[in-house]
C-alpha positions in Angstrom: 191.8 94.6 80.1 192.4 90.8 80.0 195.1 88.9 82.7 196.8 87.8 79.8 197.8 88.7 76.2 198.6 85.9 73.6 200.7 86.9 70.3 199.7 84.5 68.0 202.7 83.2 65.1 204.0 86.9 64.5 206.9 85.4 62.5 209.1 86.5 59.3 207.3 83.2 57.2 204.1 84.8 57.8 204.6 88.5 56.9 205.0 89.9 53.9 208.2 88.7 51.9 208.0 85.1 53.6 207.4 81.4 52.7 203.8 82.0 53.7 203.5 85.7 54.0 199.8 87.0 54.4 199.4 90.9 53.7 199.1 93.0 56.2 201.2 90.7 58.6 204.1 93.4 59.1 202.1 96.1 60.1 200.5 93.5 62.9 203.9 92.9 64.1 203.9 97.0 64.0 201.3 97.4 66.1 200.6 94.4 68.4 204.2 95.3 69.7 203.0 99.0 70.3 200.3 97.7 72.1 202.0 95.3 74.2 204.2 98.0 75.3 201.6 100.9 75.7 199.7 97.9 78.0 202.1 96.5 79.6 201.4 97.1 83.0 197.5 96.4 82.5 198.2 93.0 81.5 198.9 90.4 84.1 201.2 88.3 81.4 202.2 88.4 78.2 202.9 85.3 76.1 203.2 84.2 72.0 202.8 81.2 70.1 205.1 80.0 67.5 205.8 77.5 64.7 208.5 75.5 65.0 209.0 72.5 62.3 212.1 69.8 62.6 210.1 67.0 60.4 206.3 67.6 60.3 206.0 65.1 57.9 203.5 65.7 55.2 202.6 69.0 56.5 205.4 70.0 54.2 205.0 69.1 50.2 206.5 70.4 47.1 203.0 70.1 45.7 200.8 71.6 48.8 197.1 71.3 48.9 196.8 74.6 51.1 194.3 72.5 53.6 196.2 69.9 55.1 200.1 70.0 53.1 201.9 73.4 52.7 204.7 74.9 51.1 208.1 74.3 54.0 207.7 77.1 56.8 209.1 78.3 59.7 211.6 75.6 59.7 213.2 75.5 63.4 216.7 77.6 63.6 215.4 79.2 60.5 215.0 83.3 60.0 211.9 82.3 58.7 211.1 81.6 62.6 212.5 84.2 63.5 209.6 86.9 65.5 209.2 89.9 63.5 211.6 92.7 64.6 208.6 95.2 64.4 207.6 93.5 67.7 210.7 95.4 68.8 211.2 96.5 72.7 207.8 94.5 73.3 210.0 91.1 73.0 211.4 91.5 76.1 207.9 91.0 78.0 207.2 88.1 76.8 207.3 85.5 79.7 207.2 82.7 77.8 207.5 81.0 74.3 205.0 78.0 72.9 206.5 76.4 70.2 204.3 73.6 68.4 204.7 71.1 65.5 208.0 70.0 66.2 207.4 66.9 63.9 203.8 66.9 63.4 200.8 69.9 61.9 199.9 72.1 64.7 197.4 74.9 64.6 196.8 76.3 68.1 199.1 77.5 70.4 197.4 75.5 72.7 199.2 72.4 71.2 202.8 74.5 72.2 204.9 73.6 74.4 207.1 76.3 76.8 210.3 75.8 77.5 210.1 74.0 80.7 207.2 71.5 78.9 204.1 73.7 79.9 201.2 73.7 78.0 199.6 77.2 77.6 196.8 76.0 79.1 198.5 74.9 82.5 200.9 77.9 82.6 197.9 80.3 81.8 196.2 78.4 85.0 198.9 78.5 87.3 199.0 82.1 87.1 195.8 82.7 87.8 195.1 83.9 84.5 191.0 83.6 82.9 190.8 86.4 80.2 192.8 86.5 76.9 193.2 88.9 74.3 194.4 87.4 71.5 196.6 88.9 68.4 198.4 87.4 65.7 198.3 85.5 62.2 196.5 84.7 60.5 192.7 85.2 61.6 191.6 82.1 59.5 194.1 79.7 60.4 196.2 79.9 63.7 194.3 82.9 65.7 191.2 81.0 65.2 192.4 77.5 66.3 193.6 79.4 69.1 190.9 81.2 69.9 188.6 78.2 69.3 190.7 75.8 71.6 191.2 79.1 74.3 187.3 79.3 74.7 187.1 75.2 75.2 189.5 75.6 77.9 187.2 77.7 79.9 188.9 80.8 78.7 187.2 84.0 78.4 188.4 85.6 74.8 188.3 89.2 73.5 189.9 89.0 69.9 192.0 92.6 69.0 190.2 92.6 65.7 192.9 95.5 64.7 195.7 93.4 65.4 195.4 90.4 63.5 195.9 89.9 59.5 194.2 87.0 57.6 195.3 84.7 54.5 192.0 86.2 52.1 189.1 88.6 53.1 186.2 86.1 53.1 188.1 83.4 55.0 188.7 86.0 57.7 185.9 87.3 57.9 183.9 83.5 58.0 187.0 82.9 61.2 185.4 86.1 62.9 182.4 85.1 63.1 182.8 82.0 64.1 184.9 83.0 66.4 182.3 85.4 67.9 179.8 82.2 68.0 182.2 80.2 69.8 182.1 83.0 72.9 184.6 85.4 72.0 184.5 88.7 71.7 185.5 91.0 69.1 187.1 94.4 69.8 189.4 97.1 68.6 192.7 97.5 70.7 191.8 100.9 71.5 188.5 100.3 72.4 189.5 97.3 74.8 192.1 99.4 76.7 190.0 102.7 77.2 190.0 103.0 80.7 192.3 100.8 81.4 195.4 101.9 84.2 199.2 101.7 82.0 201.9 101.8 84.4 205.5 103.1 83.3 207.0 99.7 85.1 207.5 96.8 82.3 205.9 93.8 83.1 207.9 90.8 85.2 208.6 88.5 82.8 209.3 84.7 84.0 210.5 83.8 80.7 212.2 85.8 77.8 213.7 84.3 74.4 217.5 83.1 74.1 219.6 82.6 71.2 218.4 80.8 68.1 221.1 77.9 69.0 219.6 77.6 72.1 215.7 77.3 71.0 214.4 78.0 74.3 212.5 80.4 76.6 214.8 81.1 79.3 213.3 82.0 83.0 213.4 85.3 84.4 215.8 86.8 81.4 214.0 90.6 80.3 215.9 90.7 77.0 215.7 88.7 73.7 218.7 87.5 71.5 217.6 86.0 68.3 213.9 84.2 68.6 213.1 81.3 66.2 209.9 80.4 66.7 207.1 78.5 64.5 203.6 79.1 62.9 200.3 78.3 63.6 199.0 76.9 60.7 195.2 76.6 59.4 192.8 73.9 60.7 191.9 71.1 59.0 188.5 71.5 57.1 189.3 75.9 56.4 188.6 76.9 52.7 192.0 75.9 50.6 194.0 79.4 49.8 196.1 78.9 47.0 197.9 82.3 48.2 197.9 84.4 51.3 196.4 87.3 50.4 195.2 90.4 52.0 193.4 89.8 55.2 191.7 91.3 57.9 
């Protein structure tokens, strides 16, 4: 198992029924959160990424061009924000919260910020942490800037190939494998954790989410209020999607 396990943009705007919902992004939630939970004493730390958009600029349009502009999302204090409630009793471990494109596009939750101004990078370091499994939405936009950005930090990467949904099929598929070029590896969740000890104690969490009102990560809380968080969006230069669509 990896020291550290990074939920990418699991957020109500990206699932089914939101501003930018991708198919297949509920049952993700479903089962990342299972996972996190099942693994939760395998894994050193536990962390997500989130979209969180005051006045992006023209990332938002009325007109979007699906590669650069896009329909408004995960506004911040939004329920669109909001992590998905199929994450469920996994919310609690999550240390800490990286919140990205404040007032400005942002892709990769390595452009997030924690609540004490961390970059994931840094507070990945700090801990000591060098492996990653990565999970989240969508694989062809924010799990592969992620991923991308992860592996030039001098990460090593195991994508959970189960537990990420994509905007469209091909797209996905094309963010796999570049993925894998990059140095990352691709696995299912159950095939990564075969083996692997799971303890019945829940993991120490330095940070876990506070009220909406509050926007913040708060340190060394085990319990979650409301979270409002934002998405990673796609890269500049990915295939324009008119719709999110079924994904892998």
């Amino acid at each position: 198992m990896a020291d550290a396990l990074v939920l990418v943009d699991i957020q109500n705007d990206f699932c089914e029924g939101g501003a930018m919902g991708v198919d297949g992004g509920i049952g993700v939630a479903a089962r990342a959160g299972a996972h996190a939970l099942a693994h939760r004493g395998a894994y050193a730390h536990i962390v997500a990424t989130a979209d969180w958009h005051i006045d992006p600029g023209d990332h938002f349009s009325a007109q979007p061009d699906f590669v650069d502009s896009w329909p408004v999302h995960c506004v911040a204090d939004s329920p669109g924000a909001e992590l998905r409630p199929e994450l469920g009793p996994a919310v609690p471990l999550i240390e800490a919260l990286f919140r990205k494109g404040e007032y400005e596009a942002a892709y990769s939750g390595f452009e997030g910020t924690a609540a004490d101004g961390s970059g994931l990078a840094d507070w990945l370091r700090e801990r000591g942490a060098a492996s990653l499994d990565v999970a989240g939405i969508a694989t062809d936009y924010c799990v592969r800037a992620t991923v991308l950005d992860a592996l030039r930090a001098g990460f090593d990467v195991t994508v959970l190939t189960d537990l990420v949904a994509g905007v469209a099929p091909e797209s996905a598929r094309r963010a796999l494998a570049e993925m894998e070029a990059a140095g990352a590896t691709l696995a299912e969740a159950g095939e990564r954790a075969q083996g692997e000890p799971v303890r019945d104690e829940p993991a120490q969490g330095e940070a876990a989410q506070k009220t909406a009102q509050q926007g913040a990560v708060e340190q060394g809380t085990a319990a979650q209020k409301t979270a409002h968080q934002g998405q990673a969006d796609q890269p500049r230069g990915s295939a324009n999607q008119p719709r999110r669509k079924a994904g892998e």
